[in-house]
C-alpha positions as CSV (number, residue, x, y, z in Angstrom):
1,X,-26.0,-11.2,-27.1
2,X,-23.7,-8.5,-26.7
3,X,-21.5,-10.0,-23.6
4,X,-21.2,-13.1,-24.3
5,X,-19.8,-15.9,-22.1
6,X,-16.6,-17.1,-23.0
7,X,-16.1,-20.7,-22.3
8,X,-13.0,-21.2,-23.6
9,X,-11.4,-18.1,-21.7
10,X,-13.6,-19.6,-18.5
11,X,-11.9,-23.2,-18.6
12,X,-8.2,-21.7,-19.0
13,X,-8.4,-19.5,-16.3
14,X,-9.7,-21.7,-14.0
15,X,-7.0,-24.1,-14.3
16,X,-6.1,-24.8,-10.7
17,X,-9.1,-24.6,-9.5
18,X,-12.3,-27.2,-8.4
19,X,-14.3,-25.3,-10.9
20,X,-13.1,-27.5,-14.0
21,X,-16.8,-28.5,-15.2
22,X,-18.7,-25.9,-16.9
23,X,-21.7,-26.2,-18.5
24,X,-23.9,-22.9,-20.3
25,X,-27.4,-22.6,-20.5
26,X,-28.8,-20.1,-23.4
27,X,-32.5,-20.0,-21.0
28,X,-33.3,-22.3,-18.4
29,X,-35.9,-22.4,-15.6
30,X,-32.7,-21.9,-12.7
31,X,-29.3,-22.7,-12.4
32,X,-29.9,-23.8,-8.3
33,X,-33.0,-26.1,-9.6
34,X,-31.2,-27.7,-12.5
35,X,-27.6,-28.3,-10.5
36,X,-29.4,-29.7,-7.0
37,X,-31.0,-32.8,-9.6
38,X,-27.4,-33.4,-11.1
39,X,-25.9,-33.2,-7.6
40,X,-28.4,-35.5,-5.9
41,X,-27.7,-37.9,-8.8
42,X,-24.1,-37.8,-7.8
43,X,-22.2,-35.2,-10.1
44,X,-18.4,-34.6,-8.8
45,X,-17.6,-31.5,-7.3
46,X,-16.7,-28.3,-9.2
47,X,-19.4,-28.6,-11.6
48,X,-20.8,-24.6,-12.8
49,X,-23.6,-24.4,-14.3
50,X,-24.1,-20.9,-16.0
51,X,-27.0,-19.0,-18.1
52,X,-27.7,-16.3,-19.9
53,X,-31.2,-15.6,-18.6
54,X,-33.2,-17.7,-16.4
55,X,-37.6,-17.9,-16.1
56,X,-37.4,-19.6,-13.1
57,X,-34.7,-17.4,-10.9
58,X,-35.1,-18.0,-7.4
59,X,-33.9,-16.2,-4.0
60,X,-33.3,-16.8,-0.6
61,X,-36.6,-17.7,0.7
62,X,-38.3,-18.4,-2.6
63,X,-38.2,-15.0,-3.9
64,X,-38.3,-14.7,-7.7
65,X,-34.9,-12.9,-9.1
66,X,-34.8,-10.7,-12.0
67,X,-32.9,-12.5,-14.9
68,X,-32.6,-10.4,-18.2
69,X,-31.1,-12.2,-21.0
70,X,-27.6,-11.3,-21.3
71,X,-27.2,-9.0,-18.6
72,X,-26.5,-10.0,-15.8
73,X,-24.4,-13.1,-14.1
74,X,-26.3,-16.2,-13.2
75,X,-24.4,-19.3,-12.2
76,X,-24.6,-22.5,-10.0
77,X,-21.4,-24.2,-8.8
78,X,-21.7,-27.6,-7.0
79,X,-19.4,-28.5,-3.8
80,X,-19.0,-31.1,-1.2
81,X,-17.2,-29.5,1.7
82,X,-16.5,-31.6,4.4
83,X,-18.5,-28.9,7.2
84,X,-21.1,-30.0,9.8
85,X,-24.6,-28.7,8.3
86,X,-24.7,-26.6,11.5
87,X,-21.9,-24.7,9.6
88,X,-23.9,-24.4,6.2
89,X,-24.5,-20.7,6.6
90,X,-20.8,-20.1,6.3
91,X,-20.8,-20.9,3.0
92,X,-23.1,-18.0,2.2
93,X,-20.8,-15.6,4.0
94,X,-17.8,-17.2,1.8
95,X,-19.4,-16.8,-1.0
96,X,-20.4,-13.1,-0.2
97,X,-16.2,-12.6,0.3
98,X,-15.6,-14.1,-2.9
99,X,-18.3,-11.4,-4.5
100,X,-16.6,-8.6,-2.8
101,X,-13.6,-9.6,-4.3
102,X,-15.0,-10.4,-8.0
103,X,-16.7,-6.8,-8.2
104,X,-13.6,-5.0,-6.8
105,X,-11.0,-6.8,-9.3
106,X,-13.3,-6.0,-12.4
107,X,-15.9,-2.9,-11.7
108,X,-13.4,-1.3,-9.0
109,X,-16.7,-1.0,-6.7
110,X,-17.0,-2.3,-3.5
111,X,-20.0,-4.3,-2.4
112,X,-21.7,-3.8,1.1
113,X,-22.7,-7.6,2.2
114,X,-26.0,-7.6,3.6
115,X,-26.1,-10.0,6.1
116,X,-26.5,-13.0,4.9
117,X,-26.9,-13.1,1.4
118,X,-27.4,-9.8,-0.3
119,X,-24.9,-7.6,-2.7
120,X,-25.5,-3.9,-2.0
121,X,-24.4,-0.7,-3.7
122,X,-25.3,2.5,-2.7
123,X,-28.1,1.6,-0.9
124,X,-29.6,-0.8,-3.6
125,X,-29.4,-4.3,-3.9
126,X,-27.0,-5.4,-6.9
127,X,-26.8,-9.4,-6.4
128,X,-27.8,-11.8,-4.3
129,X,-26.4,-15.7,-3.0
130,X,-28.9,-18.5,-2.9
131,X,-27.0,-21.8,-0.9
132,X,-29.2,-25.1,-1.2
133,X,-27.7,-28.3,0.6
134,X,-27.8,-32.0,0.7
135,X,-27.1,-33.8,4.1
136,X,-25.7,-37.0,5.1
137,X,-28.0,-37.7,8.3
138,X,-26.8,-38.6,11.8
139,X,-26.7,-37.1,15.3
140,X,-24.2,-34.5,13.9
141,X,-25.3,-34.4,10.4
142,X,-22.6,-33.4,7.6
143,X,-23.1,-31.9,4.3
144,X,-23.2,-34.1,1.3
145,X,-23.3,-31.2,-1.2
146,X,-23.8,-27.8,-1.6
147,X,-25.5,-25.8,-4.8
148,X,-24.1,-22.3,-4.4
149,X,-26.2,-19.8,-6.7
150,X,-24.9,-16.3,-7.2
151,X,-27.2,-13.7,-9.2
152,X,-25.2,-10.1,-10.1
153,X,-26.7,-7.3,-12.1
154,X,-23.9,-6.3,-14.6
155,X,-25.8,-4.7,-18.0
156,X,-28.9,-3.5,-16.9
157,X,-29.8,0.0,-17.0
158,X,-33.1,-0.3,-15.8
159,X,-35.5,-2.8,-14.0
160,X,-39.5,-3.8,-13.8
161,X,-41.4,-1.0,-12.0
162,X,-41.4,-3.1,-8.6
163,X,-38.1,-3.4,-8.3
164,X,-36.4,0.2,-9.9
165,X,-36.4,1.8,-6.5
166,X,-34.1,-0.8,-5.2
167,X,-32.2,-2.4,-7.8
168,X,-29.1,-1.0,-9.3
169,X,-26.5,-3.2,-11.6
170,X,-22.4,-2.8,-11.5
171,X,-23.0,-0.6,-15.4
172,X,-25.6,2.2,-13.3
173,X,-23.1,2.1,-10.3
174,X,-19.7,3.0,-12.2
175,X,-21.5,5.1,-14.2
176,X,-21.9,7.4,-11.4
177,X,-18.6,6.8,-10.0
178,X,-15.9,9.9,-10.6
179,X,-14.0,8.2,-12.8
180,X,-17.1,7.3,-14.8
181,X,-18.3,3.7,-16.2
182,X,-15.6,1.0,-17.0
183,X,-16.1,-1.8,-19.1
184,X,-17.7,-4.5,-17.6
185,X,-17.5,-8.4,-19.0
186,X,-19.7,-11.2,-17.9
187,X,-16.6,-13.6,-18.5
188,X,-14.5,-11.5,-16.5
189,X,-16.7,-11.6,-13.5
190,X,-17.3,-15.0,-14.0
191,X,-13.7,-16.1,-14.1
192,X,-12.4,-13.7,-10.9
193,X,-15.8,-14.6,-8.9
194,X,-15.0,-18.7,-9.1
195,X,-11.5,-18.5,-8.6
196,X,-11.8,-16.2,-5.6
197,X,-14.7,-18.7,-4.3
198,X,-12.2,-21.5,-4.5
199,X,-9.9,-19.7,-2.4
200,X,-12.4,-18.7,0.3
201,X,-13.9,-22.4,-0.1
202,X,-10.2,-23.8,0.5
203,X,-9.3,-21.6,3.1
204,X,-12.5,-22.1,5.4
205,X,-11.7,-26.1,5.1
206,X,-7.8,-25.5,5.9
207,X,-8.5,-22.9,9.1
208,X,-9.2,-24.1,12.0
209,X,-11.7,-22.0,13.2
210,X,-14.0,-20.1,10.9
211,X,-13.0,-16.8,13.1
212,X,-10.7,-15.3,9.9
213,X,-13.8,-15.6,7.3
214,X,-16.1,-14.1,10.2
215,X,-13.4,-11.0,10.8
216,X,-13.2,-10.1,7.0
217,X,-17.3,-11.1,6.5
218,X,-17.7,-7.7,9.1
219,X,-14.9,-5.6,7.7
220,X,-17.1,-5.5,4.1
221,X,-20.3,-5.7,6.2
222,X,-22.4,-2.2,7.4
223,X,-25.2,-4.6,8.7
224,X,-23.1,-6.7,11.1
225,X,-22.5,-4.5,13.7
226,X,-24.7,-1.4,15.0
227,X,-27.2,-1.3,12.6
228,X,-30.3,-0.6,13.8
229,X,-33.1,-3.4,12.6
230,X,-36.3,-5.3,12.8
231,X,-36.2,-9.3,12.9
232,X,-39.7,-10.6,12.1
233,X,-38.8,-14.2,13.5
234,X,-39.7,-15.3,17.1
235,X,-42.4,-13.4,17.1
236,X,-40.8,-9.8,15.9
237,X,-38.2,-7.6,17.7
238,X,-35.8,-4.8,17.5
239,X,-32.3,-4.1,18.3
240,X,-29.3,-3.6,17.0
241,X,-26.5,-5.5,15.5
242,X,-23.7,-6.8,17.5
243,X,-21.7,-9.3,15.3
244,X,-22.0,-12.5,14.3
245,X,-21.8,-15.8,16.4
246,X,-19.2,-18.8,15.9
247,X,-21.4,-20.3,12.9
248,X,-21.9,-16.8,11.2
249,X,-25.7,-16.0,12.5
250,X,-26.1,-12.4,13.7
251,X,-26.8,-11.2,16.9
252,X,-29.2,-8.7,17.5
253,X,-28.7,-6.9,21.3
254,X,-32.2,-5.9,22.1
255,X,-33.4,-2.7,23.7
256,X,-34.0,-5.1,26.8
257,X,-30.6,-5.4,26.7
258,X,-30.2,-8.5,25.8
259,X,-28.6,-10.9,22.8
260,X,-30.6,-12.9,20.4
261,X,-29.5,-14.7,17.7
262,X,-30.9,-14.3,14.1
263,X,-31.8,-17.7,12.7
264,X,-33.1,-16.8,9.1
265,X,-33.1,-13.7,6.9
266,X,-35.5,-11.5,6.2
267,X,-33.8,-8.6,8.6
268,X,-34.8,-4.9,7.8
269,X,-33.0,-2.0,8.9
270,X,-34.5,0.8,10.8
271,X,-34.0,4.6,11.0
272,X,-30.8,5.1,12.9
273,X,-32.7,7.2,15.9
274,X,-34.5,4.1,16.7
């Protein structure tokens, strides 16, 4: 393993934090899959489970993910925020801030977030955030916990035929930066992504509107406004971005000139003459 993850290095510097339970995985089937059974079974909050390669990787709608041993960042971390589950999907966009931040503090590269869940640079996808709940039911049901999985390509130089035309990894994109590669550490990541997810966490549950997270979700977002796209829910239509709605869904303003709302992913961008 020639990154290893440093535990020891992990724990101190997340002193402070929610995230003071770690727990590393050599292989296992997924982070998300192994976390959501200790969660349901009533493990506390701030639990992280990390690997060094998983078999069983999943995405955002049960899409496999590409874990090589060793290369990249794969890690689960367990919360219980006190948010309606009709605020769920800000979690995502939290988490994607928290990314932004990680990857700029250690590779000095700055992520486009792909509304809602996807780590893009230059033009290929680099990570991506898988959120899985638990909910307390009622007539305004509440969260009970949240697994929060975060995938990032760090080593890799190259990637399985079917996905080298769209992958890239933080190594490939400093590489072909001006000032050239700059050394990259799992640990590092690790440690700068969890702390800055505690402070986006703590902020969304301290603000009183979810307006701030929403603002700085668009600033490090090309997808969120005027981007031309294709939603294949409801049926299938076009439009183009025009923000994002008080509980951090898209809106799509439709050649008919009107404004839908974008329930699930899945969006794909169009040719900008559309």
């Amino acid at each position: 393993m020639p990154d290893p993850l440093h535990l020891p290095q992990l724990r101190s510097g997340l002193t402070g934090t929610r995230f003071t339970q770690l727990r590393h995985f050599a292989t296992v089937d997924s982070t998300n899959t192994q976390l959501l059974s200790a969660a349901a079974a009533g493990a506390p909050e701030g639990l992280v489970y990390l690997a060094d390669e998983q078999t069983a990787g999943r995405g955002r709608g049960g899409h496999a993910w590409h874990s090589a041993p060793g290369e990249g960042l794969y890690l689960s971390a367990l919360v219980r925020p006190h948010l309606p589950l009709r605020d769920a999907l800000l979690l995502s966009l939290a988490t994607g801030l928290a990314a932004w931040q990680a990857v700029h503090e250690t590779a000095a590269l700055t992520l486009d977030l792909h509304w809602p869940n996807d780590l893009y640079l230059s033009e290929k996808k680099a990570g991506g955030i898988l959120v899985e709940t638990g909910v307390e039911p009622g007539h305004d049901p509440l969260l009970r916990y949240a697994v929060i999985g975060i995938g990032i390509n760090l080593h890799q130089r190259s990637f399985p035929a079917e996905l080298a035309a769209t992958a890239t990894s933080l190594t490939l994109a400093s590489s072909r930066t001006p000032a050239g590669a700059v050394p990259l550490s799992r640990t590092a990541l690790a440690l700068a992504l969890l702390r800055a997810l505690d402070l986006e966490l703590t902020r969304l549950e301290a603000d009183a509107s979810p307006a701030p997270l929403l603002a700085r979700f668009a600033e490090r977002s090309s997808w969120v406004r005027g981007k031309p796209v294709h939603v294949p829910e409801q049926g299938g239509y076009s439009g183009v971005t025009a923000g994002l709605d008080p509980h951090g869904f898209l809106l799509v303003e439709t050649g008919a000139g009107g404004l839908r709302t974008v329930l699930s992913g899945g969006v794909r961008a169009l040719a900008a003459e559309m």
